[in-house]
N, C-alpha and C positions, 0 to 999 in steps of 0.2 A: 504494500500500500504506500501510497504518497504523505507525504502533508507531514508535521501539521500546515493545516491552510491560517492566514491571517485572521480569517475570523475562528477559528479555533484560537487561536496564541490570543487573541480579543477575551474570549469566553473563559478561559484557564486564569487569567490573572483575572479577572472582574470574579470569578465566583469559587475561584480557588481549588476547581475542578473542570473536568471533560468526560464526556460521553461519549466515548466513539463504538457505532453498534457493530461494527466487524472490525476485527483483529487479526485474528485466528484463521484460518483458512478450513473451512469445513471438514475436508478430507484427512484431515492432519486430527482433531480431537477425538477419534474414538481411540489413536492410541497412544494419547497423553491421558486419558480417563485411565487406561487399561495400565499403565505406568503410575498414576497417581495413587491408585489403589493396593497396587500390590507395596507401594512405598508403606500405606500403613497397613498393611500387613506385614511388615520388619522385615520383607523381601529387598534390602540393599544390594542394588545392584550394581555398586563397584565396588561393595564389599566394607565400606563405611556409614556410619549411620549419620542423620543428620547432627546439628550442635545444641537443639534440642527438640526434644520425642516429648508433644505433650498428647500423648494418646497412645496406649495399652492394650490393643483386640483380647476380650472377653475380662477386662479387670475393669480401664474407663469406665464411670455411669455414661448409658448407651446415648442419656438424651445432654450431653458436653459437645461443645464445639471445640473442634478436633484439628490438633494444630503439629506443624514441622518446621523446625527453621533451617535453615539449610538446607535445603532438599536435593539442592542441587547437588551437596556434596555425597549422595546414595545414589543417585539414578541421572545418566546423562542424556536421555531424553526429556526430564521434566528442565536440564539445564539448557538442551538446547532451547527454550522457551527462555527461562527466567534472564541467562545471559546474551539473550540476543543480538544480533546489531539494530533490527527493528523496534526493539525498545528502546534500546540504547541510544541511539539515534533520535527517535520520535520524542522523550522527553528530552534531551539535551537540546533540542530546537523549541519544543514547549514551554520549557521555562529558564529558555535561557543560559543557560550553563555551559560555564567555558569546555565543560566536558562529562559525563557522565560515568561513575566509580557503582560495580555495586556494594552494598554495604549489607545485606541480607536478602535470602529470599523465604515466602513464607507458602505453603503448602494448607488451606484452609477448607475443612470441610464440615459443614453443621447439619446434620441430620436430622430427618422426618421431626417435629415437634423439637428442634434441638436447641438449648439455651444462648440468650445473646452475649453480645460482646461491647462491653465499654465503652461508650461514645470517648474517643481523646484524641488526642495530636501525638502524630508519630514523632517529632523533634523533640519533644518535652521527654524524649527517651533516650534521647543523642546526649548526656553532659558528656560522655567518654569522649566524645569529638569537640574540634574546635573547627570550627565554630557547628553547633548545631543546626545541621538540616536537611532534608529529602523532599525527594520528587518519587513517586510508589504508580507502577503501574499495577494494576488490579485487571485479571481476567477471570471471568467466567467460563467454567465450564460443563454448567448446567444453564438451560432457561431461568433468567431469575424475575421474581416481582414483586411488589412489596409486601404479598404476606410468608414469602417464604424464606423469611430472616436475610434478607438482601443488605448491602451494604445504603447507607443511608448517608447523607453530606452535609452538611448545614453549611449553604451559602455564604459565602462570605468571612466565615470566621477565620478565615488566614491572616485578614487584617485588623485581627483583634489584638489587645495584648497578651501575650505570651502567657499561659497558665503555666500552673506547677503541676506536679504528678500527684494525681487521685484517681480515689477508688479503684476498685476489684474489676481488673481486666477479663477474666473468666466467669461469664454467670453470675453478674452482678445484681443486684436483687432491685435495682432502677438505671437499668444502661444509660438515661438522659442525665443521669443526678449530676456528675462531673461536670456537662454544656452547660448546664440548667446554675451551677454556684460558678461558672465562670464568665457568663456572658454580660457585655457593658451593660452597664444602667440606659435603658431606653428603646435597647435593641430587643425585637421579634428574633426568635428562632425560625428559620426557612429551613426546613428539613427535606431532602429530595430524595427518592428512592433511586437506586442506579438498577433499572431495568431492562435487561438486552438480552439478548438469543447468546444463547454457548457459541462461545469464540469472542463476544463482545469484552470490551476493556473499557473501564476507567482510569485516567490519572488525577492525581490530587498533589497538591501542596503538602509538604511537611508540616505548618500549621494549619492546617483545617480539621475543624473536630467532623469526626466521623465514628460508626460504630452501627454493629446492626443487631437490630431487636430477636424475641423469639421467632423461631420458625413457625409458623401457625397452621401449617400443613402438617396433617400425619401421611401425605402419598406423594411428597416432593424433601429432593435433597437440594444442596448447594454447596456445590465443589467450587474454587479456584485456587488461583497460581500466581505470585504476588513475590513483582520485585523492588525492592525498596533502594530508590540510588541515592549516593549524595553526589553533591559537585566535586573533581577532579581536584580542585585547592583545597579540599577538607583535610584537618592533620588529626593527631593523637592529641587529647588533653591528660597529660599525664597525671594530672591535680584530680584526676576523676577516671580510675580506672572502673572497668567492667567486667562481672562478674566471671563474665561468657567470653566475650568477644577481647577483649584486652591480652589473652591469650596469642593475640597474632600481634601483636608489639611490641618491635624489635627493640630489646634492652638499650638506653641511651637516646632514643630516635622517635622524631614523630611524623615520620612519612607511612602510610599505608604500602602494606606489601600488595603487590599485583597480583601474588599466590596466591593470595586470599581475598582480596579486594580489588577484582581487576575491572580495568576501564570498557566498558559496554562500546563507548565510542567517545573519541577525542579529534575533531575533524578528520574524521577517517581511521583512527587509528584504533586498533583494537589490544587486548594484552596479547599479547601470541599464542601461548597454551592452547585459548580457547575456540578456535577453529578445529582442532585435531580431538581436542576434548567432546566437543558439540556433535562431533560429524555422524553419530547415531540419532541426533535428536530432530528437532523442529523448530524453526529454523535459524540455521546458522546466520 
């Protein structure tokens, strides 16, 4: 696919998100489904698990949304997706960025009647970086709508000021409560469902609160695939190491490794690994 088009790059900074209803190429999701599955079935298929497994086949409560971070680093077809160039590319022109790093990906699936997920801002999770921020493409790989626990957006709110970290990410007993005690004195919450056919993608800002309710279907799921980039000039804040991820930096140094954090796209430029890495997946 082309673009983004100008009126997309319009629509992206004014509401701190995009909706584009094809992404994905038809032909290509029955077997990223068929890969995404067997990933949570602890079927590792390079032999690594991801960096983190929040989902247990026959332990999980069955009705948890069901989560992988790294995925890419198990299965290299679900990387040829998450490390794309077509991502990679497509946000770096979206918002801007002298070049696009990714910085995780995430593997999401909520099931029939399956509980929601925190309305928050993915940057309010970045102190370990300097400076905090992301640009996340979000795909679909089920039909989704708004009552089958779809990702939801609240307009605008990238140009709010910056919250702190609250409440319970997993199954939170009021997904809105967080938006709800951060939002200015004055302002309406505009809340938008992200609605598209399997293969559909959204992107959003680093600060836009997002988060998506209970699933309210018992005969529909919602799978996606979810990469989370930051800008190419992001370093290490060593004053705020990470639990997980601080793991990949390198003693004395705050450059991100490419091994681990490599460039989607930097005016053409890709990390090198991952051509050779990808070449079983969709698409390079």
């Amino acid at each position: 696919m082309g673009g983004p088009t100008s009126g997309q790059i319009e629509s992206y900074r004014r509401d701190g998100f995009l909706i584009v209803e094809r992404f994905l190429e038809p032909a290509d999701l029955e077997r990223i489904r068929e890969h995404f599955m067997s990933a949570f079935e602890h079927e590792w298929e390079t032999g690594l698990a991801p960096d983190e497994v929040n989902y247990v086949p026959g332990v999980t409560a069955s009705d948890l949304t069901r989560q992988l971070c790294n995925v890419r680093k198990a299965d290299r077809v679900l990387a040829g997706v998450t490390l794309s160039r077509q991502v990679g590319e497509f946000a770096t022109r979206l918002a801007a960025l002298p070049g696009a790093r990714l910085a995780q990906d995430d593997a999401i699936w909520k099931p029939p009647s399956g509980k929601a997920l925190l309305c928050h801002q993915d940057a309010a999770y970045l102190d370990h970086l300097d400076s905090p921020n992301m640009t996340t493409c979000w795909i679909a790989l089920d039909d989704t709508a708004a009552d089958t626990g779809t990702i939801y957006y609240v307009r605008g709110s990238h140009r709010w000021p910056h919250a702190r970290l609250a409440g319970t990410f997993h199954a939170p007993d009021d997904w809105l409560g967080h938006v709800r005690s951060s939002v200015p004195d004055g302002v309406e919450l505009e809340l938008v469902p992200i609605e598209v056919p399997a293969g559909g993608a959204a992107f959003h800002d680093g600060w836009t609160f997002h988060g998506s309710p209970p699933n309210e279907r018992a005969d529909a799921q919602r799978r996606s695939i979810i990469s989370h980039m930051i800008s190419t000039d992001t370093r290490w804040n060593p004053e705020h190491p990470h639990p997980i991820y601080s793991r990949y930096c390198r003693p004395g140094e705050t450059e991100l490794d490419e091994a681990f954090f490599p460039v989607l796209w930097r005016d053409g430029y890709r990390t090198q690994w991952l051509s050779e890495y990808t070449s079983v997946g969709v698409p390079a």
